[in-house]
C-alpha positions in Angstrom: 24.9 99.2 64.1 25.1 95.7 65.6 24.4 92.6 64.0 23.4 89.0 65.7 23.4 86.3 63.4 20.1 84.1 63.5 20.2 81.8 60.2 22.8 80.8 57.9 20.8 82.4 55.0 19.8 85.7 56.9 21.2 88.2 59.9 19.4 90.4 62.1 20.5 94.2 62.5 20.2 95.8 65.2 20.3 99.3 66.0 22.3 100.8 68.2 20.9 104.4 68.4 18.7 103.6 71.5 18.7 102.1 74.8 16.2 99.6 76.6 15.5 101.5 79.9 12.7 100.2 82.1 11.4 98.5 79.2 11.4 101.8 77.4 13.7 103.2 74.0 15.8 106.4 75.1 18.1 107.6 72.5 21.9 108.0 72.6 23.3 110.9 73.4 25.1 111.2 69.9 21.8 110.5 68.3 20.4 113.1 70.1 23.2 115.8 69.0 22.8 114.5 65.5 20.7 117.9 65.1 23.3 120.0 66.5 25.1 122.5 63.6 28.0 121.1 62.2 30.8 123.3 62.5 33.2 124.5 59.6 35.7 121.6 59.4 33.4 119.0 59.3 30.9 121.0 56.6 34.2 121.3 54.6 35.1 117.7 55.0 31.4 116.2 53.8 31.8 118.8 50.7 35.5 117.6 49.9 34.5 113.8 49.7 30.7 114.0 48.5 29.5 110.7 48.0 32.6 109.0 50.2 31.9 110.9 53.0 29.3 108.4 54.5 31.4 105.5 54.1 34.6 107.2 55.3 32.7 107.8 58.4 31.8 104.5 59.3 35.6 103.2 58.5 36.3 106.2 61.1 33.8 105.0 63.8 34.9 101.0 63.6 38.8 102.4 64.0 37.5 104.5 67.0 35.5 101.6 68.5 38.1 99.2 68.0 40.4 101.9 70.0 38.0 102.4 72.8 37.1 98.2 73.1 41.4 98.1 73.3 42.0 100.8 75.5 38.7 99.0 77.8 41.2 95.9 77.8 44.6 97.6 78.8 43.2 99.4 81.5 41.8 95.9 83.0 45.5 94.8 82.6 45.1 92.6 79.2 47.8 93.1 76.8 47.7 93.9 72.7 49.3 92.6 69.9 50.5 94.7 67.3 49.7 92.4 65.0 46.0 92.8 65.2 46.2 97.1 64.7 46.6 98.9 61.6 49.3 101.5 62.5 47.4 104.7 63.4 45.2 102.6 65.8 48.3 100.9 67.3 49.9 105.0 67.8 46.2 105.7 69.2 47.0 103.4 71.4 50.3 103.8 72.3 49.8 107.5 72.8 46.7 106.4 75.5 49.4 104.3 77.2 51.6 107.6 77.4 48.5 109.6 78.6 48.4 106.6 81.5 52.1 106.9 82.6 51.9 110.6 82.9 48.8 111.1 85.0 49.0 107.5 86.7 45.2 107.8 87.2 43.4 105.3 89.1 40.5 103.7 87.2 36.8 104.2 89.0 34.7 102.8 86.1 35.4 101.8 82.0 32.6 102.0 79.6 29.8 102.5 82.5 26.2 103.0 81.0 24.7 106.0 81.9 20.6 107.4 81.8 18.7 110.2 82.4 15.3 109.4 83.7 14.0 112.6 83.6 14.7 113.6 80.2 14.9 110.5 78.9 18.4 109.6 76.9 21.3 107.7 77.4 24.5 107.0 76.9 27.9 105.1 77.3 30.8 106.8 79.3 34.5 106.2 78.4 35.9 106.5 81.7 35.9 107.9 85.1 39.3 108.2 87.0 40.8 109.3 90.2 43.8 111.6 89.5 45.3 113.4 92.5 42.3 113.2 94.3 39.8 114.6 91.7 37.3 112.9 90.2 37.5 113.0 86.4 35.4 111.8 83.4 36.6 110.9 80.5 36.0 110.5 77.0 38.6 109.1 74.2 38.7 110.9 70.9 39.9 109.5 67.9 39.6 112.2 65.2 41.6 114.7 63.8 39.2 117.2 64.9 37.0 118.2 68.3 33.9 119.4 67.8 31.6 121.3 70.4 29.1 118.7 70.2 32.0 116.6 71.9 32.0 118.9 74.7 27.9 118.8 75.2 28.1 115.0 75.0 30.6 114.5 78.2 28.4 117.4 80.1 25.1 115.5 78.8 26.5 112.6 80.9 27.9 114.5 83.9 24.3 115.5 83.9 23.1 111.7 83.4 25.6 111.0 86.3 24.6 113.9 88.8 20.6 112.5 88.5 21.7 108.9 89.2 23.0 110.4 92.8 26.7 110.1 91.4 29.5 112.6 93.1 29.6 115.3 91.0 32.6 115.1 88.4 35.7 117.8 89.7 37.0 118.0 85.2 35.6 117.1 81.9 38.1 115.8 80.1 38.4 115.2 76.3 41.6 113.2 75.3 42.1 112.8 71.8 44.5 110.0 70.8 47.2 109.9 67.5 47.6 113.7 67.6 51.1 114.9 66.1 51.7 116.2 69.9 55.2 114.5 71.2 53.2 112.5 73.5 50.5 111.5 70.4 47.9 113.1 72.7 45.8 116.3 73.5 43.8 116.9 76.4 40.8 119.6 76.3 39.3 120.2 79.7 35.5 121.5 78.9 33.9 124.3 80.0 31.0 126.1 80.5 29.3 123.5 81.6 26.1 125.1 82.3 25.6 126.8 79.0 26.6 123.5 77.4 23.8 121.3 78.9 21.3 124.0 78.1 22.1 123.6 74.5 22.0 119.7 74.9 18.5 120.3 76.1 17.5 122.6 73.6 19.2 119.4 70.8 16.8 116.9 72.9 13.9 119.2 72.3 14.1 119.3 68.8 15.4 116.0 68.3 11.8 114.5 70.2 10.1 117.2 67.6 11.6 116.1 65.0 11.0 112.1 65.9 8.0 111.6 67.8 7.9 108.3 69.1 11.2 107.2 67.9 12.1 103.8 68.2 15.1 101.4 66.9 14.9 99.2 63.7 14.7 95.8 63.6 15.2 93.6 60.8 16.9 90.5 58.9 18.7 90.9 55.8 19.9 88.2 53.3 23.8 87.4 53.7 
């Protein structure tokens, strides 16, 4: 959720589920999977903190956006502060900078919006990189946990990518940051692509079902 200050009395929240495309609202990929099962840890999780689970969960996704808006500035050379982390997003970070100095990738694109046309979504991908001559895409995880859904949402972009007339991606790559690993990283290479984007098509089906003519909110709030 995004939010663009308009008065001193009021602010205007955005939502950040959709993207404008040709003057057109496509959901986000992670909106889209959103419908897809949640697997054991995570059902577990929700039941263990009830009522906290919600706001846990958006502490959770500002640590990981902070991470991925930090890691965006380190690989365009900017440096960080320690100062301005709280310590497991400084080790998320440090553990990305390990990640760096033992693959020694070279960056293609950072953050790079993607769309499908076709089927009508969209999304935001982390990274792509060169590393010894393949071409890999990348997403960073900040979680304790990977979930399949993870796994769907890089193919659903490779997908995205493949339409757009991109070169076709030779690895998937999950990295998740501020593991317990020596390094402080994992990386998951995804597979079975195929099977995967079938069962990101069969989410987008039932996520249009389930929200015909979906479009973001708009509105102010008091401060």
């Amino acid at each position: 959720m995004n939010t663009v200050k308009e008065s001193e009395n009021t602010v205007k929240i955005l939502d950040d589920r959709f993207y404008l495309v040709d003057e057109m609202w496509f959901p986000s990929v992670t909106t889209i999977l959103s419908v897809y099962p949640k697997g054991h840890h995570l059902n577990q999780w929700i039941a263990e903190n009830g009522l906290d689970s919600k706001r846990l969960k958006m502490i959770a996704g500002a640590k990981g956006s902070l991470v991925h808006k930090s890691i965006e500035k380190l690989m365009a050379g900017q440096q960080l502060s320690l100062g301005d982390y709280e310590e497991d997003e400084w080790r998320c970070l440090i553990a990305f900078q390990n990640f760096w100095l033992d693959y020694k990738p070279e960056l293609i694109e950072a953050e790079h919006p993607v769309m499908s046309k076709r089927l009508k979504y969209a999304g935001t991908l982390d990274a792509a990189l060169k590393i010894d001559d393949k071409l890999i895409r990348v997403d960073w995880k900040t979680g304790n946990h990977l979930y399949e859904e993870h796994d769907i949402q890089l193919v659903a972009y490779e997908m995205a990518e493949r339409e757009a007339g991109k070169k076709a991606a030779d690895d998937l790559w999950l990295i998740q940051l501020g593991t317990r690993t020596k390094k402080g990283y994992s990386l998951h290479k995804v597979t079975d692509w195929s099977m995967k984007d079938i069962g990101f098509q069969i989410c987008l089906k039932l996520w249009n079902f389930a929200h015909p003519n979906a479009k973001p909110f708009d509105k102010n709030l008091p401060i």
